[in-house]
LODREN-75960 format. One line per 2 residues: for each residue x, y, z of C-alpha. Coordinates in steps of 0.001 Angstrom, whole numbers, plus 500000, padded with zeros to 6 digits. Layout:
N
X:Y:Z ~ ...
% end
This chain:
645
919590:284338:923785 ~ 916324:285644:922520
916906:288562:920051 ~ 915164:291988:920383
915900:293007:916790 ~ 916515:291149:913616
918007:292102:910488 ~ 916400:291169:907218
918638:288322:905775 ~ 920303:288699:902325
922128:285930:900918 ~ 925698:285873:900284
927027:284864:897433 ~ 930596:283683:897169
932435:283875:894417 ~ 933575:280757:892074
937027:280571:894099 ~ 935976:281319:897279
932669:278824:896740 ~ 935406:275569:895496
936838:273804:898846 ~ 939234:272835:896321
940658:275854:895514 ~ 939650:277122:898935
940708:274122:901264 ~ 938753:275737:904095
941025:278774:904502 ~ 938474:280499:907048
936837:277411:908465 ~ 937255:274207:910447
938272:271711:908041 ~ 935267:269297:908098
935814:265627:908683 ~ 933996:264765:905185
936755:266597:903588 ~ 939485:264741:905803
939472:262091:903137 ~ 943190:261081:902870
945274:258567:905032 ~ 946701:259963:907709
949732:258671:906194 ~ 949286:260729:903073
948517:263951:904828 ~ 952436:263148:906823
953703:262995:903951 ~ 952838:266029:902584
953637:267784:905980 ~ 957253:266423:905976
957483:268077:901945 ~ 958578:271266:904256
961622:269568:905774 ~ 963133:269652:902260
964092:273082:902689 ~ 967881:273983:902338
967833:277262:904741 ~ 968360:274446:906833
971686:274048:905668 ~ 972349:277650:904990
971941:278343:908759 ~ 973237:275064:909887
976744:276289:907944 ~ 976442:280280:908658
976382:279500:912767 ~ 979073:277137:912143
981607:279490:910510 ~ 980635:282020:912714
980664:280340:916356 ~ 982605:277126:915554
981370:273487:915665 ~ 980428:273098:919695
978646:276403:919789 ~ 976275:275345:916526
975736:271937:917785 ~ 974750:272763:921360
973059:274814:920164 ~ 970951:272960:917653
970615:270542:919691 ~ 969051:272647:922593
966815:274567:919875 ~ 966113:271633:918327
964949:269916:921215 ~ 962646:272728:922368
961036:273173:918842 ~ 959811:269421:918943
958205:269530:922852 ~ 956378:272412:921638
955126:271405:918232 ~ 953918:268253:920400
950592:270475:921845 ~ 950146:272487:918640
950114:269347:916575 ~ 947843:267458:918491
945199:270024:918740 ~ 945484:270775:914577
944682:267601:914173 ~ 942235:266891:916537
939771:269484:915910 ~ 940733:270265:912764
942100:273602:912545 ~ 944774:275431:911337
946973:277632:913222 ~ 945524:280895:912913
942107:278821:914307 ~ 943718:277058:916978
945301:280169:918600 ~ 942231:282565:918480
940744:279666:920523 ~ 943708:279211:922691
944433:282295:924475 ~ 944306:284839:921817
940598:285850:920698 ~ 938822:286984:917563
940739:289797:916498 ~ 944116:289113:918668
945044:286364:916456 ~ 945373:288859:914193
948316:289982:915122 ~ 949628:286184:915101
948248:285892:911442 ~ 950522:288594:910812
953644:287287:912607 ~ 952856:283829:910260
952314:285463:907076 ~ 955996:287348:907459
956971:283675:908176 ~ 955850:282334:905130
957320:285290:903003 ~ 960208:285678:904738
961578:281851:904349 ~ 959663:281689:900661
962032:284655:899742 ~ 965180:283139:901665
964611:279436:899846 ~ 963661:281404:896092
966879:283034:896425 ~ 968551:280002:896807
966527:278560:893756 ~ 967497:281787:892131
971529:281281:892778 ~ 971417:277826:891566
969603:278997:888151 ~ 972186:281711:888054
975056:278886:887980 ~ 973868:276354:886096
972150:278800:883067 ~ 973144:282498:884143
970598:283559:884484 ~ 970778:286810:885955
969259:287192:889658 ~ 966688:289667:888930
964832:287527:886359 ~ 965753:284389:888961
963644:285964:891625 ~ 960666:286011:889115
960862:282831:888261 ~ 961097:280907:891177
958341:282887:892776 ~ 955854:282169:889694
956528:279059:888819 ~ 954990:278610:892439
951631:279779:891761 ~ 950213:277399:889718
951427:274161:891926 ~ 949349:275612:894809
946240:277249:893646 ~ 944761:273588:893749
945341:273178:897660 ~ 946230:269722:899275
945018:267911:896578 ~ 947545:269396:894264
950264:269832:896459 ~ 949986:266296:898537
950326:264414:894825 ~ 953567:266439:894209
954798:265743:897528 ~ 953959:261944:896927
955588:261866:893377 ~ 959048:263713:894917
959560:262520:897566 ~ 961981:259317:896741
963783:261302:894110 ~ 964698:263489:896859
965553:261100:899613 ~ 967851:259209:897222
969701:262700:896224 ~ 969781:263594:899570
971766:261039:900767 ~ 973812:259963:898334
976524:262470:898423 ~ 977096:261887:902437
977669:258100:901424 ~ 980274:258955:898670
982004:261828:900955 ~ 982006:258893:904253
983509:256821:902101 ~ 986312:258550:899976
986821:261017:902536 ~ 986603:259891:906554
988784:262775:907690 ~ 986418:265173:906976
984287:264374:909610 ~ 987350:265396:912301
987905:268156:909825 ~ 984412:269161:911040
984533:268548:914509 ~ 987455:270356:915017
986364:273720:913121 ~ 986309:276867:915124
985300:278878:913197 ~ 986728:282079:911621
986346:285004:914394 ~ 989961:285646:915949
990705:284604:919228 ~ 987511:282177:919318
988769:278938:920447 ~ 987226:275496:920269
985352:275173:923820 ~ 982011:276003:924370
981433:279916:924787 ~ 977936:280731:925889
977656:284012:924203 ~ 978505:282333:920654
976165:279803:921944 ~ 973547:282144:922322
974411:283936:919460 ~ 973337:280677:917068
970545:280186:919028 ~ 969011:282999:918253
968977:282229:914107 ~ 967627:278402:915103
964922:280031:916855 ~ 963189:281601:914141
962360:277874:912888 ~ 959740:277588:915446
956967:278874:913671 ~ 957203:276308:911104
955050:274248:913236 ~ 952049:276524:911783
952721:275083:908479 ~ 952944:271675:909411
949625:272443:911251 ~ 947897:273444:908264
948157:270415:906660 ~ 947589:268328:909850
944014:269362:910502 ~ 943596:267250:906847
944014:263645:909138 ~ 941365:261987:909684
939347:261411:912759 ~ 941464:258566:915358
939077:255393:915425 ~ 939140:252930:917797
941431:250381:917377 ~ 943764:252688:915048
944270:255379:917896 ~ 948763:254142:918449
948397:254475:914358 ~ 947138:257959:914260
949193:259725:916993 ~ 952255:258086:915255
950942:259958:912342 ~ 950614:263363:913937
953390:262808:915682 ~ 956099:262175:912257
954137:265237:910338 ~ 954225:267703:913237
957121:267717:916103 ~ 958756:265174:913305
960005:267382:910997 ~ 962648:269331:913729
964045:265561:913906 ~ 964916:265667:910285
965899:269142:910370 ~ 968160:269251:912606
969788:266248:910821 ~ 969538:268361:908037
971147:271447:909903 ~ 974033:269609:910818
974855:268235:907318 ~ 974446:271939:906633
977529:272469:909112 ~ 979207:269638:908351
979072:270947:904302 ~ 980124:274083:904896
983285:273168:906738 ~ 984088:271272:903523
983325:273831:900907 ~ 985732:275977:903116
988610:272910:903045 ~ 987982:272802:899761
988906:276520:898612 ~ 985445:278178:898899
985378:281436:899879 ~ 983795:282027:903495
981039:284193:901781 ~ 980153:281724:899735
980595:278343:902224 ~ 977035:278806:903247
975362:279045:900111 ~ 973594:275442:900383
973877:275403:895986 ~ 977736:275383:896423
977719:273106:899257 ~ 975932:270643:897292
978277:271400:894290 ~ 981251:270268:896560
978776:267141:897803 ~ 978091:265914:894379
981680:266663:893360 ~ 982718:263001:895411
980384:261245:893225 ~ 982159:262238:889866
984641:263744:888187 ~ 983166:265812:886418
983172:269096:887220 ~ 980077:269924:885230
978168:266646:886078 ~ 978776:267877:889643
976773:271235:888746 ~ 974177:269663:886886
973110:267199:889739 ~ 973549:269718:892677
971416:272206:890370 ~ 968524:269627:889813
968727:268826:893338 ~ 968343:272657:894989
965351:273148:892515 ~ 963879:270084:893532
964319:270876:897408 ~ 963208:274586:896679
960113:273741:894921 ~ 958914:271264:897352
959254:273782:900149 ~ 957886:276841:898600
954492:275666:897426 ~ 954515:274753:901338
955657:278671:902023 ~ 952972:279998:899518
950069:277910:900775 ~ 950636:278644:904545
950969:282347:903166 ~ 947639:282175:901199
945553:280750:904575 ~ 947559:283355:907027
946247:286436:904767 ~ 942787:285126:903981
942650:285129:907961 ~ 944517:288342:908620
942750:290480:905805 ~ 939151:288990:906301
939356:290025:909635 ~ 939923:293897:908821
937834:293948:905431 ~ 935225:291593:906470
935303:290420:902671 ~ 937115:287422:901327
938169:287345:897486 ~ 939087:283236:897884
942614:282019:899096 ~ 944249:281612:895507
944494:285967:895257 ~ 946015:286154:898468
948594:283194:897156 ~ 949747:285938:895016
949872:288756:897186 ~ 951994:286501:899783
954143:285451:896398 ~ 954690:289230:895312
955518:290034:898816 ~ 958457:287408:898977
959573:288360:895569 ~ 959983:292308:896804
962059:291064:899845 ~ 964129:289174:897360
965223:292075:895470 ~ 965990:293919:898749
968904:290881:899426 ~ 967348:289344:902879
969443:286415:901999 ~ 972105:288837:902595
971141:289427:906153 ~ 970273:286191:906603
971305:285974:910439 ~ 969559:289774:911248
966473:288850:910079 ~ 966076:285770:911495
967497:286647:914825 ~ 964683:289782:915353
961975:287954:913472 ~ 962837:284918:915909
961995:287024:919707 ~ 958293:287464:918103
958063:283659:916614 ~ 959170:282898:920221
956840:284461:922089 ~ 953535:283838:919834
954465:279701:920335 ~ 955310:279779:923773
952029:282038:924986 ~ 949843:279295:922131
951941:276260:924369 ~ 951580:277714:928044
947148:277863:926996 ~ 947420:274227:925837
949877:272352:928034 ~ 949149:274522:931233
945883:276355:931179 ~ 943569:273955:930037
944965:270720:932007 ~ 944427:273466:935129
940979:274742:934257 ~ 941718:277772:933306
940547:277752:930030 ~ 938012:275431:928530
939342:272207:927285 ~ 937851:272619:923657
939310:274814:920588 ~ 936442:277072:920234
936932:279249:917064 ~ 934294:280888:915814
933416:284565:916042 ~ 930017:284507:917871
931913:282587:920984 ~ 935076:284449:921465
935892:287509:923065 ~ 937295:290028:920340
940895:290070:922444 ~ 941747:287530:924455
944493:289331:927529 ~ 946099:285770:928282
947240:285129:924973 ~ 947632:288539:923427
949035:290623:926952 ~ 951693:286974:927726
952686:287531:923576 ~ 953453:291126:924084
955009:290956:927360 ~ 957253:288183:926262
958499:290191:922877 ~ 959382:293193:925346
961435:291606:927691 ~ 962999:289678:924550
963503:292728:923143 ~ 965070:294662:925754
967268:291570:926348 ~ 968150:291353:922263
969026:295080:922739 ~ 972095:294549:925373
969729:296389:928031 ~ 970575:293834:930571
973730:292954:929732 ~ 975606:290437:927521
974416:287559:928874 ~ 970888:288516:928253
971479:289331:924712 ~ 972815:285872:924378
969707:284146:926053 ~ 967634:286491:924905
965590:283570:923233 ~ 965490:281598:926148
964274:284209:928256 ~ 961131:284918:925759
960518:281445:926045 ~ 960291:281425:929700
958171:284473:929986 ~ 955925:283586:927794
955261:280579:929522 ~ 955049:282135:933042
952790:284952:931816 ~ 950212:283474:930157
949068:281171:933404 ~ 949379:284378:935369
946826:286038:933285 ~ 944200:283699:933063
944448:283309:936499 ~ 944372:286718:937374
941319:287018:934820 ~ 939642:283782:935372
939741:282692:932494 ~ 936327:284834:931706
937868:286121:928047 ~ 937649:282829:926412
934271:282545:925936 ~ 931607:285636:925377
928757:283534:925346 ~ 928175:279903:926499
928213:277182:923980 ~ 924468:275485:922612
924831:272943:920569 ~ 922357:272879:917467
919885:269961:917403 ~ 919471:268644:914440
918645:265094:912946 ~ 921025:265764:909751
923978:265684:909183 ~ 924637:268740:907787
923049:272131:909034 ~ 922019:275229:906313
923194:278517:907205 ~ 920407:281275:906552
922993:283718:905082 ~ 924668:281464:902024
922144:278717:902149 ~ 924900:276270:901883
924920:273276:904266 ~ 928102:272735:906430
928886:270164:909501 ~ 927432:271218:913197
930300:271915:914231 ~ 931047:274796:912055
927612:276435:912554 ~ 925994:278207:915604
922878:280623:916493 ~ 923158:283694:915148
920192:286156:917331 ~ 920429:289190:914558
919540:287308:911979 ~ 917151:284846:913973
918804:281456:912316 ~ 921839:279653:911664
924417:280849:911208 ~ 927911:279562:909429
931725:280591:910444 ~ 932270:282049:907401
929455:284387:906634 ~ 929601:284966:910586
933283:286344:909942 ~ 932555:288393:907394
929319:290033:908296 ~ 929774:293639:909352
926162:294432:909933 ~ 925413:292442:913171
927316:294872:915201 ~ 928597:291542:917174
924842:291438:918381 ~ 925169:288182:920228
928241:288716:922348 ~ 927669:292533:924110
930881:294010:925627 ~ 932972:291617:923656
933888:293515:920689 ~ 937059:295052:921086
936231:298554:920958 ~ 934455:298206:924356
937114:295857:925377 ~ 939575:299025:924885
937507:301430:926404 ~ 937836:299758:929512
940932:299155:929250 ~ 942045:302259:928986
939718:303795:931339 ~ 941533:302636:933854
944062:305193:932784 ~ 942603:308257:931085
939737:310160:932258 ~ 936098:309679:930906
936261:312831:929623 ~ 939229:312279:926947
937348:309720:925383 ~ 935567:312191:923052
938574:313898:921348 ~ 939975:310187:921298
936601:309325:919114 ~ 937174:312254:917098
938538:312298:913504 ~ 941679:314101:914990
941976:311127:917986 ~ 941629:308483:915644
944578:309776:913045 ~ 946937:310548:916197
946165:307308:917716 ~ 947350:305161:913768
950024:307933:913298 ~ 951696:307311:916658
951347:303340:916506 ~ 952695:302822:913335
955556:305248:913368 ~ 955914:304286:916904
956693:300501:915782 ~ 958888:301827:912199
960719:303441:914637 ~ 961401:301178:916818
962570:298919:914021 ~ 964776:301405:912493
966466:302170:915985 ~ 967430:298278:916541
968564:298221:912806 ~ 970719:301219:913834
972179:299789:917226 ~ 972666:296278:915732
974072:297863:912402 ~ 978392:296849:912366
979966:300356:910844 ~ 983715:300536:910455
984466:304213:911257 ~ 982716:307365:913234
982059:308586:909585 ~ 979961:305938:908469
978104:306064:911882 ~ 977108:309121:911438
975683:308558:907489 ~ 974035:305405:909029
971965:307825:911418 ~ 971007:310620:908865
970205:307806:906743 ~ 967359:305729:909271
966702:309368:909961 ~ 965310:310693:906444
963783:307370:906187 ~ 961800:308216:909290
960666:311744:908546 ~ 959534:310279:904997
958001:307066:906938 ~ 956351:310214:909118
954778:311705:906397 ~ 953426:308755:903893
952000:306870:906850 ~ 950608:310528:907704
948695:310291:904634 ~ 947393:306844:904454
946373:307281:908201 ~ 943975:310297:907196
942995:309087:904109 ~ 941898:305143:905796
940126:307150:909079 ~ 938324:309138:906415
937109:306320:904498 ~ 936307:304482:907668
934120:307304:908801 ~ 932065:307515:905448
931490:303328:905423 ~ 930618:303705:909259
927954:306397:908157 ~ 927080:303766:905060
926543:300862:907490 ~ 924809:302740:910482
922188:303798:907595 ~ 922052:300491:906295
921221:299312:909726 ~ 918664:301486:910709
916716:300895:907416 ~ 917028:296800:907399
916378:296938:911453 ~ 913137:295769:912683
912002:296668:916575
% end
């Protein structure tokens, strides 16, 4: 493409953090093979740190108690068995190319600016399951020092930050020097209890758990029911990805060695977990034989108290070992959490800002952001959370899996992860419209809309449309929205190529042509630049994607008050108070209250929080289109003076 206007070139200058791959780890960038300098074996290793987590337990022994053994283990087993053919694509491609998962999906389905939504979905993942497995943390310090919860929260969540700051390098050594410490502790107790105690495991298998009139055979409601916690675990294959793009290159001769590398770090870890999900069921049946309350049977800390209790008599020995043994589990998962947190916001945030202050300050914005939902008690609500948060998770993998395992063997969208700005199409329908789609239906199932079965399967059916849609699309489409512009690879006789913008040098493959400024052109400063006006790629930003996407249903002639300062407000204020209210109407309908009474507080209640949600977002909506009307002025000036015709 031959431009007809440049823009005069002024170097960008990166700041210390965001300028050390060290500290950085290639948060916004395919991770380049130079830097792949570990054995794949070490990089597994440090991807199977996650599987340490005990939320594993805590919803292996909360489904238990609440649907009885053969609900929980069907379904783990079915959930389990799902998560690890899906993670199979995912991980593969990671590793291949090199990208994490925020990269992989804009390239597989989603676009430039749809992933953003996904980046979104991932970040609450992170926080969400950092928060759940602090909490934990926080219990355990409670018990063994009492230390009071409050300060517990803070603790665990700092004492985070400096154990990830360093990336990989940091975090992979940890891993490494943990890892038998926790294998031996982890097993231990299960020999002692086998051994002194063999009835337990009939004890278990037996269990029906506590709701009245349950029974012990299979009930597919209760089966659904526990499905729908399990099924939040599927986007933990996006942090196993991010570590998985750090194997190296397969090379002949060592091709069997490195898929059973990718194969143990990525769909691996559900093989261990659900191990680990059942010991959590198996635990919590014995805390409950054993005099523990039922609120308290599922708390993995007094599980493990109960665990350790078979290998001595001492009461306070007991404490001591189950203590060290949470904090060790809950450490090795959380720098996981805050890492995969500090990559999803770098993507999410550099998107909308077009600026990136370096991964390590949005480490602590994802860390400050679990600690707040700790002190609201979502450990409390463990199921709720996970059973809503789980329809999304759901459909985001299974759209990401249907590109990979269906599209691309079919043609329908290119066979390479393309992920770089100047290349994709701002929204991608396949990925983005099959994502959406998928949540509805989910949604509307979740909600009892279409009866009791649905709400039971509501998981399932996700799944499946997510699948079915995403084909659909990019066959109705053509699979024209993957790439805006074809593909040119950049000669060269290096091995490294200089981008004109930061001067730095960086591999081929994470450089292309940039026509505005008349060079080349890396991924990063690409991302980031909000001067170009997406010069390369016409018709593929996603403003002009919208506007003909909505012209199909409102007239040419409402586009002007929709461009207006009034349109654009309306347009935030109704989305975001249309999706808080949405949220606080499923909180209401899935909400247990004991009396007609309490109903009725519930519903003023989510009502005065939505008349205050109403106004504040009011606010911030007028206030954000005013300031993006003066930095549109600011740029369009900027533009016109720099431009040269």
């Amino acid at each position: 493409m031959s431009a007809r206007q440049s823009i005069f070139r002024v170097r960008r200058n990166y700041n210390q953090w965001v300028a050390n791959q060290t500290l950085e780890d290639y948060a916004l960038r395919f991770t380049a093979k130079s830097a792949r300098r570990w054995s794949a074996g070490r990089v597994t290793n440090t991807a199977l740190g996650a599987i340490s987590f005990l939320a594993l337990e805590a919803i292996g022994g909360a489904i238990t108690i609440h649907y009885g053994f053969n609900n929980a283990v069907a379904a783990i087993c079915a959930v389990a068995l799902i998560i690890f053919l899906t993670a199979i694509p995912i991980s593969y491609y990671a590793a291949r190319y090199g990208v994490d998962i925020d990269l992989l999906t804009r390239g597989a389905g989603f676009g430039y600016i749809g992933s953003t939504i996904t980046s979104l979905i991932y970040a609450s993942f992170t926080f969400i399951f950092f928060a759940i497995e602090a909490a934990i943390m926080a219990m355990a310090l409670e018990l063994l020092f009492g230390i009071p919860l409050v300060i517990g929260y803070l603790v665990c969540s700092v004492v985070i930050i400096p154990l990830v700051t360093h990336g990989i390098t940091a975090i992979s050594k940890f891993q490494l020097w943990t890892q038998p410490a926790w294998i031996v502790l982890q097993l231990l107790p299960f020999i002692f209890i086998l051994y002194q105690d063999a009835s337990a495991i009939s004890d278990w298998t037996k269990f029906e758990g506590i709701a009245p009139n349950q029974g012990g055979e299979f009930n597919l409601l209760l089966f659904g029911a526990a499905a729908a916690v399990l099924f939040s675990l599927m986007a933990q294959i996006g942090e196993q990805a991010d570590f998985l793009r750090f194997i190296p290159e397969p090379q002949d001769g060592k091709r069997l060695r490195w898929w059973a590398s990718v194969m143990a770090g990525g769909p691996g870890w559900i093989v261990i977990g659900a191990v680990k999900i059942l010991a959590g069921s198996f635990l919590a049946v014995l805390a409950l034989n054993q005099g523990i309350a039922v609120a308290d049977a599922s708390d993995p800390t007094r599980m493990y108290i109960v665990a350790f209790g078979y290998m001595t008599s001492s009461p306070e020995a007991a404490l001591a070992i189950a203590g060290i043994f949470v904090i060790l589990c809950q450490v090795k998962i959380n720098v996981t959490n805050a890492y995969a947190g500090s990559i999803a916001w770098s993507n999410f945030f550099s998107r909308l800002t077009h600026s990136h202050p370096g991964r390590v300050v949005w480490l602590v914005f994802n860390v400050a952001i679990a600690l707040l939902v700790m002190e609201l008690g979502v450990y409390h609500a463990l199921e709720e959370t996970l059973g809503f948060y789980g329809i999304v998770a759901v459909a985001w993998v299974g759209a990401l899996v249907a590109d990979l395992v269906i599209n691309k063997p079919l043609g329908l969208s290119p066979r390479h992860i393309e992920f770089k700005r100047a290349h994709l199409y701002d929204i991608n329908p396949v990925g983005v419209g099959a994502m959406i789609l998928a949540s509805v239906i989910g949604m509307v199932s979740h909600a009892g809309a279409l009866g009791e079965v649905a709400v039971a399967l509501s998981h399932f059916i996700t799944l499946g449309a997510a699948l079915v849609i995403a084909p659909l699309i990019a066959w109705q489409t053509k699979g024209r929205y993957y790439m805006a512009r074809p593909f040119v690879p950049i000669a060269t006789d290096h091995q490294l190529v200089a981008c004109c913008i930061c001067e730095h040098e960086f591999e081929p493959e994470d450089v292309t042509g940039c026509p505005a400024y008349a060079g080349n052109i890396c991924s990063l400063c690409c991302s980031l630049d909000a001067r170009c006006g997406d010069f390369c790629k016409p018709g593929a930003g996603y403003k002009e994607q919208m506007r003909r996407f909505f012209g199909l249903f409102i007239p040419e002639s409402a586009f002007g008050y929709l461009h207006s300062r009034i349109g654009h407000f309306m347009v935030l204020l109704l989305l975001i108070n249309g999706v808080s209210g949405l949220l606080l109407w499923l909180i209401h309908e899935q909400t247990l209250v004991a009396s007609a009474a309490e109903a009725a507080v519930l519903s003023i209640t989510l009502w005065k929080v939505f008349f205050v949600l109403i106004i504040i977002t009011g606010v911030v909506c007028w206030l954000f289109v005013l300031a993006h009307e003066s930095r549109t002025v600011a740029e369009e000036e900027s533009q016109r003076q720099t431009r040269l015709y």
